[in-house]
C-alpha positions, 0 to 999 in steps of 0.5 A: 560890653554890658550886654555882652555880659548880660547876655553871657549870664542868660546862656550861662544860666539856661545851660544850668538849668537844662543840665539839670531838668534834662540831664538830671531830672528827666533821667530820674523821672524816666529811672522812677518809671522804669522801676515802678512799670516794669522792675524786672526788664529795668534791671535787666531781666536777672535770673537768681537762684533760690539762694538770691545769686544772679545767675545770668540775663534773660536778655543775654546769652551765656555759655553752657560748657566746662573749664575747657570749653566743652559742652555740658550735656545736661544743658541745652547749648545757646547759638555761639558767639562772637562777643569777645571771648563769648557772651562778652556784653562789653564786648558785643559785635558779631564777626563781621565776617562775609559769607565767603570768608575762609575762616567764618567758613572753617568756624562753621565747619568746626561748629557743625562737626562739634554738634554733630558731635554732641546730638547726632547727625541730621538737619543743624538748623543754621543758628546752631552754626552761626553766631548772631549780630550781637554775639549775646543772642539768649535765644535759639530756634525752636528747631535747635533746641528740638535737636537737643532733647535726646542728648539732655533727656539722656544725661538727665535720666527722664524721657525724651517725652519730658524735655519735649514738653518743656521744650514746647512750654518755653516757646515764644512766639513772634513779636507782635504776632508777626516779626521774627520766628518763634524761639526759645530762651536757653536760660529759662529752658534750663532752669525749668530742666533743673526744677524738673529733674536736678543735676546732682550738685 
């Protein structure tokens, strides 16, 4: 019986004990590194505006559109999304829909009718169609955006040539210099549009 107690009192005290260096102590170590290291991805990679207002995540994509859901065209357009009820975070999944599947079929054909809609007829890169794994992409492809210029250099009043170069400035490249395809944040993107030619607010 004693040492049945006695040996209750060790495991009891070693739980203790790795509760609080694993479960406490090293979640704040990590935390303290995390914001001395790298605040910003910390925090989540926010974007403020000169008033200090968040205004969205680098690492999480968001719609450019109106009230009614209708694209903005003084924006560039992010990919679409699935999550929720779009760029949802606690909500993210894609459709989960197989490539034969009637509805992600007429989803994509609606998307491509309303793109060609918005910036002309053409080559529609597929992320212009096609929402993402995570439903919370932030970017899209260099060609995507391309395909957007005119219709921004149009609503905001400056040369195609303008928008074409942020475009280039805001390509990023290959992860690693070898995984994935270049791209572009629609966020920072935008922002860099807003300082170059304001939307009147």
């Amino acid at each position: 019986m004693r040492t049945t107690l006695r040996t209750s009192g060790v495991a009891v005290r070693a739980m203790l004990l790795f509760t609080l260096v694993l479960g406490v102590g090293y979640m704040l170590v990590i935390t303290l590194i995390g914001q001395v290291a790298l605040p910003a991805q910390a925090n989540g990679s926010l974007e403020r505006d000169a008033d200090g207002t968040v205004i969205g995540s680098q690492l999480i994509g968001q719609s450019w559109t109106d009230a009614d859901g209708a694209a903005l065209p003084a924006w560039f357009q992010s990919r679409p999304s699935a999550a929720g009820d779009g760029y949802d975070a606690a909500a993210s999944s894609g459709s989960n829909l197989g490539p034969e599947n009637a509805d992600l079929i007429a989803a994509i054909e609606e998307r491509k009718a309303a793109v060609t809609d918005l910036d002309g007829a053409g080559s529609i890169p597929a992320d212009a169609v096609t929402a993402s794994g995570s439903g919370l992409d932030p970017d899209i492809s260099v060609a995507y955006a391309r395909l957007q210029v005119d219709r921004v250099a149009a609503a905001r009043g400056i040369p195609a040539s303008d928008v074409d170069a942020l475009v280039d400035a805001q390509v990023l490249p290959r992860d690693l210099g070898f995984l994935g395809e270049p791209r572009v944040n629609v966020l920072a993107l935008n922002l860099a549009l807003d300082a170059r030619a304001p939307l009147a607010r």
